[in-house]
N, C-alpha and C positions, 0 to 999 in steps of 0.2 A: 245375474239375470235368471239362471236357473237352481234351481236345489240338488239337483240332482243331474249328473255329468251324465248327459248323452255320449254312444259310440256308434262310427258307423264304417264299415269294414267294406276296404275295394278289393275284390275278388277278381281274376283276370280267366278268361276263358280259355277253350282247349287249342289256339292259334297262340303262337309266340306275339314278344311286346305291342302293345297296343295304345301303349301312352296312359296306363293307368297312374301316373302321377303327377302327369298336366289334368288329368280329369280330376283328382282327389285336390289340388293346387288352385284349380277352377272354380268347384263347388266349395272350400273353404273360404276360398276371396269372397264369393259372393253372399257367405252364411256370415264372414268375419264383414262387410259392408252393411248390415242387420244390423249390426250391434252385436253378436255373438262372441266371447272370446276363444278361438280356435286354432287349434294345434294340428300340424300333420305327423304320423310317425310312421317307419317304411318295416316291415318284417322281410329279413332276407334268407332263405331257406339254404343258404350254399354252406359247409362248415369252418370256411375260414372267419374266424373269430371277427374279423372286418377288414374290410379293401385295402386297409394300408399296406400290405403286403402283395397286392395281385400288380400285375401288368395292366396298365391301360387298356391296353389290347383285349384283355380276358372281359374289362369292365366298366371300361372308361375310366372318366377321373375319381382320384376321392377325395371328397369332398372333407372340409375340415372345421368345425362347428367352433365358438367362441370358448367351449369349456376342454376342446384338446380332442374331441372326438374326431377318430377317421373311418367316413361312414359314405353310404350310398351316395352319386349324385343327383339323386331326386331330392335330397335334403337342400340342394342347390336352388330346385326350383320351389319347392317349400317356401323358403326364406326369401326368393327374390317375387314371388307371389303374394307372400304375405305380409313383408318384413317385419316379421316377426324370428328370433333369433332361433334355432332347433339347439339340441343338445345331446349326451351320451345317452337319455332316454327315448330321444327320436331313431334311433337308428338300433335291432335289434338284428341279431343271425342266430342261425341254427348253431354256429358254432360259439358264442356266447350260452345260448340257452343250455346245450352239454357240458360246459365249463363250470356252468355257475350248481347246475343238479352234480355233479362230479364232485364237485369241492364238498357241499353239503353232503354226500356221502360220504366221504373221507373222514368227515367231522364227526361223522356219529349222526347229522341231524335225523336220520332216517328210523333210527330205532332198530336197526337189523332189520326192517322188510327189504323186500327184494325191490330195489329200483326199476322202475317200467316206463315204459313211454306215458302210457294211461294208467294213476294219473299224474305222475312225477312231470316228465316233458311238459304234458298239457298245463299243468299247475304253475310251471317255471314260465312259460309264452303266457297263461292268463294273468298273472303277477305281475310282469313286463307289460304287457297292452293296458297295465291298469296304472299304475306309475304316476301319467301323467297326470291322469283324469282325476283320482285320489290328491295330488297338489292342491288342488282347489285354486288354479290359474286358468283354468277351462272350464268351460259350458258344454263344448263338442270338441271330440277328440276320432279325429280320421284316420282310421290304422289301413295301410294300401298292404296288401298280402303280395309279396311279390312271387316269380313262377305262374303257372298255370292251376290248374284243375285237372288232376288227374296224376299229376306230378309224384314221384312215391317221397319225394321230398317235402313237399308240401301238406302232406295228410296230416300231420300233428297238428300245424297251424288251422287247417279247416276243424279238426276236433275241438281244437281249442274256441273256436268262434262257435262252432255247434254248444258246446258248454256254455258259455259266455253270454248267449242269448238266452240260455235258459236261467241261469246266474242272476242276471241282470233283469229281467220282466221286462213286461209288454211296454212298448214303446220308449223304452230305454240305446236300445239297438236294432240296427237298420243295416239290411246288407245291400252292396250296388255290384252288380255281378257286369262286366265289360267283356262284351263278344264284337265279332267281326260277321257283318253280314256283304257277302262278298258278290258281286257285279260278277254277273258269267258273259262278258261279249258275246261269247257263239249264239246264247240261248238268248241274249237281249233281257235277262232278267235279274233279280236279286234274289238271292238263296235263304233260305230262313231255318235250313237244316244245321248248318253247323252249329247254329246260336239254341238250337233245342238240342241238340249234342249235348251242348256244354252244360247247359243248364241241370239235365238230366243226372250229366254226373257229378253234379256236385251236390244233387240231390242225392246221391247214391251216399253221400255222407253222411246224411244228415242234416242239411243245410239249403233251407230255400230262397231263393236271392227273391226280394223285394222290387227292387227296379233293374231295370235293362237297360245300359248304354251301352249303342249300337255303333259300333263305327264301321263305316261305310263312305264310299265313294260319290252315293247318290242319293238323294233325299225318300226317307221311307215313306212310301204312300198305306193311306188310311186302313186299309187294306188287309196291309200285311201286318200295319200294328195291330191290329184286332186280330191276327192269327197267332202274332208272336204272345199276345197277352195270353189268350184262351191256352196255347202249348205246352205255355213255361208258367200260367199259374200266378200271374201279376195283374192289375188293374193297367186297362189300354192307358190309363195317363202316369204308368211308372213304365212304358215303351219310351226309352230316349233317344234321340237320334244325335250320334256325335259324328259332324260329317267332317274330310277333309278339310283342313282349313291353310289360308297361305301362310301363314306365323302361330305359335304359342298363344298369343298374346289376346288373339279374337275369342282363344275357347270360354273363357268365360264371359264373354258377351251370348257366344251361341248356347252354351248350358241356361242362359235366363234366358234366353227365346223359347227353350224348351221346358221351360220350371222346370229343372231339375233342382232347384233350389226349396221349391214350394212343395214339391215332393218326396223330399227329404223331411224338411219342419212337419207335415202333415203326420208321416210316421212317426215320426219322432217326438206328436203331440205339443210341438212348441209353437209360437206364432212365426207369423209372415210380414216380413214386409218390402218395398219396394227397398230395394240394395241400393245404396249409394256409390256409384263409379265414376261418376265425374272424373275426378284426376287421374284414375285408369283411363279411362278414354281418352283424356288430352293429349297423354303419354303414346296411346294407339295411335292416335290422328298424326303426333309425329314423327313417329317412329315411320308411318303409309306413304306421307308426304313431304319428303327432305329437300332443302331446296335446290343443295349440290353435291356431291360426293367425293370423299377421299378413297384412296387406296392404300392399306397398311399389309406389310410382308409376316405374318407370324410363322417363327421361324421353329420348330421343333423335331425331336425323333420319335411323334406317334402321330404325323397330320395325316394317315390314312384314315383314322378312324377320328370322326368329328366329335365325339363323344369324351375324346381325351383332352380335348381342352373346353369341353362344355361351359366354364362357369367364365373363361376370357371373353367366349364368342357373345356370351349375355350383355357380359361386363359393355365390348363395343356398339350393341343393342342399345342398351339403357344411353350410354356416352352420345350416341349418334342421335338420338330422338332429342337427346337436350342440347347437342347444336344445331339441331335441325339439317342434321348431315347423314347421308347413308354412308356406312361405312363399307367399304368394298373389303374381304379377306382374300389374299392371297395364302394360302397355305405351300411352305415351303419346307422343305425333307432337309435336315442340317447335312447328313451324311454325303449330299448330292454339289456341298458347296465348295469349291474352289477358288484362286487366284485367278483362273482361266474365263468362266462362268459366273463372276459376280457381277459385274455390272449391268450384264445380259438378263441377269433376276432381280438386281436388286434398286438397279439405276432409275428407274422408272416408277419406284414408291415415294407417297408421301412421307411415310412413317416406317416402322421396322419394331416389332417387337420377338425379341427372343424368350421364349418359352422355359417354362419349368422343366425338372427332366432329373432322371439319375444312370449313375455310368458313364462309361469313357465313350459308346457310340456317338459318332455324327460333335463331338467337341470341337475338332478343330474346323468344322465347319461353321460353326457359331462366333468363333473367335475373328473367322474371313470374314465373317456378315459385320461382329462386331465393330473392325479394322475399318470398313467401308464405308458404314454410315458416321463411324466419328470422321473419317478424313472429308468426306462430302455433306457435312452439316445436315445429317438425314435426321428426324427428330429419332430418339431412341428412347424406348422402354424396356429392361430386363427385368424380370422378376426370379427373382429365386436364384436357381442355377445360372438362370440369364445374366442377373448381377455379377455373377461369380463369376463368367464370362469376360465380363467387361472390365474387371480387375483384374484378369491375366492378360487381356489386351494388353491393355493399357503398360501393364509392367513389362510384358515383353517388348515391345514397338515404340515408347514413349521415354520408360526408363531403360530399357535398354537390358533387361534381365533375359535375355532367348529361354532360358529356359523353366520361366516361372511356369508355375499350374497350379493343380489341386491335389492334396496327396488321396482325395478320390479318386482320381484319372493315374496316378502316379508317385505310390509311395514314397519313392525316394528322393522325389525332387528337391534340388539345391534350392530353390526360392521356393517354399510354399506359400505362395501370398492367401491361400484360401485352405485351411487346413481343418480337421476334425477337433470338435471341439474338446474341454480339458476330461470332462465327466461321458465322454462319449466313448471312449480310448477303451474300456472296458468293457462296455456292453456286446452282450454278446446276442440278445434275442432281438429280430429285427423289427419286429412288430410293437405298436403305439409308443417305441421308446424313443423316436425322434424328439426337436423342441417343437410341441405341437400347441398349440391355440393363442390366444388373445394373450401378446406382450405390449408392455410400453413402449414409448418410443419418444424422444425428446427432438424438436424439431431445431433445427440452426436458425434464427433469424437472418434474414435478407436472402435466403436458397430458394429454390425454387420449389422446393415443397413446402416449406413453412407459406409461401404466399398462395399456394393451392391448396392446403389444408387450412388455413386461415388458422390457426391452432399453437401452441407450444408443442403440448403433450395429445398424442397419438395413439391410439392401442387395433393392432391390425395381429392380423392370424398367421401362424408361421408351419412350415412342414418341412424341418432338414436338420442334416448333421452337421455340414458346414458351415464355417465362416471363414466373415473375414481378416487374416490373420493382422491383427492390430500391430504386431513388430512393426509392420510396411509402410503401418499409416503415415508417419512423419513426411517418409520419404514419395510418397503418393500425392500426399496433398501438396508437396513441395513445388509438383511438374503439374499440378494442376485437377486431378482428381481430388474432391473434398467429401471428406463426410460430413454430412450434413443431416444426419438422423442416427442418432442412438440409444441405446438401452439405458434409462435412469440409473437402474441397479447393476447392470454388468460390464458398462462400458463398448460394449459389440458394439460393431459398426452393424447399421440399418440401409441408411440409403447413403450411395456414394451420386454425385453429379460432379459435370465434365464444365470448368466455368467458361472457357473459353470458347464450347458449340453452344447452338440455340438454343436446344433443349434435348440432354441427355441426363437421362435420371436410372436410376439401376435400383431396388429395392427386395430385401432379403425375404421380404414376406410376402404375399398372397392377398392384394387388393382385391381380385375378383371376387374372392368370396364375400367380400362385403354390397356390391355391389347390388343396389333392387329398381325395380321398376320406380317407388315410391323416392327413391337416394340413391342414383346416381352417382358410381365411386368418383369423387372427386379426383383424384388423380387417372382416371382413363377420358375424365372430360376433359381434362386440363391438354393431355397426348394427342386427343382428337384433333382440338382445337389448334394446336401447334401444327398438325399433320394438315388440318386446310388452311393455315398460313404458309407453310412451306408449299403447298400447292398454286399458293397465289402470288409470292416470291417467284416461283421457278417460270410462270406463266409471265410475268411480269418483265426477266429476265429473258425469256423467250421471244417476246415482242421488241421489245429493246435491240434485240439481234437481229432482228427482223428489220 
């Protein structure tokens, strides 16, 4: 559509997060419903080389793209915004950018000059923001700056975008600067000083933001948009107002109340046209209005912080709008669960999903959860670790092995039914060296994932070292666990299912990340669905007693 790849760069203000990647996720939807083809990509200013290494805690989840990348989870919301796949070029850090200038010095590339941030650093972040846009698979390419303004971490990256406009020429790139205009109760007013703060100093850079989205509490009157314009040195119609909203999922409906869409194309000298959301909207309409509700127990050791399992919570979003079910989350702490206390947390769910997860915290509580819903025909989902889970169940309590595990949990264990894989045994660096991105996966006919996948051959995203150890298989599938999903080329066990409960399926890889507003991961619709069956079973059951 276009000749020449537009860029347009989201800057975050002098206030911590603000949701600059639902707004960058928002205005792509609505430029990608144009007709546009559009790309998000996240710059992360922290130096670990990328999140696969951090605790949840430090960053919530990481997210793990089709081509093996472990990267921010805003690439999460990216992808289930857009569905459109991201990749190793969507996701860039400060600690990439040193790595990649480091090596080229070692090489010689340098020529003996003295390596400098400016303009070695800037050159390596300009080269990277440009990646995608140079593919020639884009028309607009949204790069969200992550940190603030004023940040001493961030200063490369605003030099970079300060070059980059100059680089690129007029109406090539467009900056959208996101400030917090804050409701003072006591004064009964709205404040318009911090967001001229912010503004200011990132003027200090060199760098004049273009449009203003404002978030706030309260709808900004005319007013003050005609102060914030005249302040900060923008037209009154690039004042945006991004007000609290009760889901994700409305902000791009509110950014086209606001043309921030037409405000963008304008600088960016492209055309406009009325965006097409229809089936975004349907998806809103039922995601608002469900007709009944389930309750599902997700079971993990990071449910303090909601952000560490960000991409399941979408997954039962999307799942619940398409059976017109709200889904209720129970978030439950594995390390809290007992013999004593399970049926007290767990007896009263539809569903039960056990969560991803690394280390021996909170295990044997996953294994109780596990124990309970297979003896009470709870429907079950484990993913990941969860599976793993549910194959030492199983071997312990079924086959009679007490003391199976993971030789994660437990090096020396006499049954490793889950053990580290052959090519794994060596590695010694802990970072991107897991089995990371899209594998095959050959499906069993008549299982219960081949009839939800409607499919043979599967290809879903993976993030671990373990598996499951195939010695057991014979003896697993014997008593009643089967596997039912494998690797074409390696044999690994995929998904294992329980044939004798309703619906018990455990699976080694990471559906949620596939998961979009647009494609609903098949298999979390499938869980729902079973979990308001089992709710109408047990209701059913309940009357009958009655």
């Amino acid at each position: 559509m276009t000749q020449t790849t537009k860029y347009i760069f989201v800057t975050g203000g002098v206030t911590s997060s603000l949701g600059k990647g639902i707004i960058a996720a928002s205005l792509a939807k609505l430029l990608q419903a144009q007709g546009y083809r559009v790309t998000i990509q996240k710059l992360d200013p922290y130096i670990n080389v990328d999140p696969g290494t951090l605790n949840p805690y430090e960053h919530g989840e990481c997210y793990v793209t089709e081509d093996g990348a472990e990267t921010d989870l805003d690439l999460g919301h990216y992808e289930r915004f857009l569905n459109v796949p991201t990749s190793q070029a969507n996701n860039v850090t400060t600690g990439k950018i040193y790595q990649s200038v480091i090596q080229k010095e070692r090489r010689g590339e340098f020529l003996g000059k003295t390596v400098q941030v400016v303009p070695h650093i800037t050159n390596e972040i300009k080269r990277r923001v440009q990646i995608l846009g140079k593919s020639g698979d884009y028309d607009i390419v949204i790069t969200e700056i992550g940190g603030t303004v004023g940040d001493i971490e961030s200063l490369p990256y605003i030099e970079a975008v300060r070059q980059l406009r100059w680089d690129l020429g007029e109406n090539n790139a467009t900056v959208i600067h996101l400030t917090l205009v804050p409701f003072l109760s006591a004064a009964g007013e709205l404040k318009t000083k911090p967001t001229q703060h912010s503004v200011k100093t990132l003027m200090e850079s060199g760098v004049q933001a273009d449009i203003l989205v404002c978030r706030t509490e309260h709808n900004l009157p005319k007013d003050l948009r005609r102060k914030l314009a005249l302040f900060c040195n923008v037209r009154e119609e690039a004042v945006i107002q991004s007000i609290d909203a009760s889901t994700i999922y409305d902000v791009p409906n509110l950014m086209l109340e606001e043309g921030l869409d037409k405000v963008v194309l304008k600088q960016l000298n492209l055309e406009s046209s009325t965006p097409d959301i229809t089936k975004w909207n349907n998806f809103v309409h039922r995601h608002k209005n469900p007709k009944t509700d389930v309750t599902i127990g997700l079971i993990g050791k990071y449910v303090e912080l909601q952000d560490s399992y960000k991409s399941i919570l979408e997954a039962f979003i999307h799942a619940g709008a398409e059976n017109e079910v709200k889904v209720n989350i129970e978030s439950i702490h594995s390390e809290y669960l007992n013999d004593d206390n399970i049926k007290l947390k767990l007896g009263h769910l539809d569903g039960v999903l056990v969560a991803p997860g690394f280390g021996e915290r909170g295990i044997e509580g996953k294994i109780t959860a596990v124990k309970f819903v297979r003896e009470n025909n709870i429907p079950f989902l484990g993913i990941c670790l969860g599976m793993q889970m549910a194959v030492i169940e199983f071997a312990r309590h079924v086959l009679g092995l007490a003391d199976a595990n993971s030789t994660e949990m437990e090096a020396t264990t006499a049954n490793p039914v889950i053990d580290l894989m052959e090519e794994q045994k060596t590695v010694i660096d802990k970072g991107g060296t897991m089995r990371l991105g899209a594998w095959s996966c050959e499906l069993k006919k008549g299982s219960i994932v081949h009839d939800i996948y409607k499919s043979d051959i599967i290809k879903e995203r993976h993030r671990h070292r373990y598996e499951f150890n195939s010695t057991y298989r014979e003896e697993l599938e014997a008593a009643g666990m089967c596997a039912t999903g494998l690797n074409p080329d390696t044999d690994l066990v995929e998904i294992i299912e329980i044939t004798e409960h309703p619906w018990f399926v455990g699976v080694q890889y990471h559906p949620e990340y596939k998961s979009t507003v647009a494609n609903p991961h098949p298999l979390f619709v499938a869980f729902v669905k079973a979990a308001l069956n089992h709710k109408k079973d047990q209701k059913g059951v309940s009357m009958a007693q009655n």
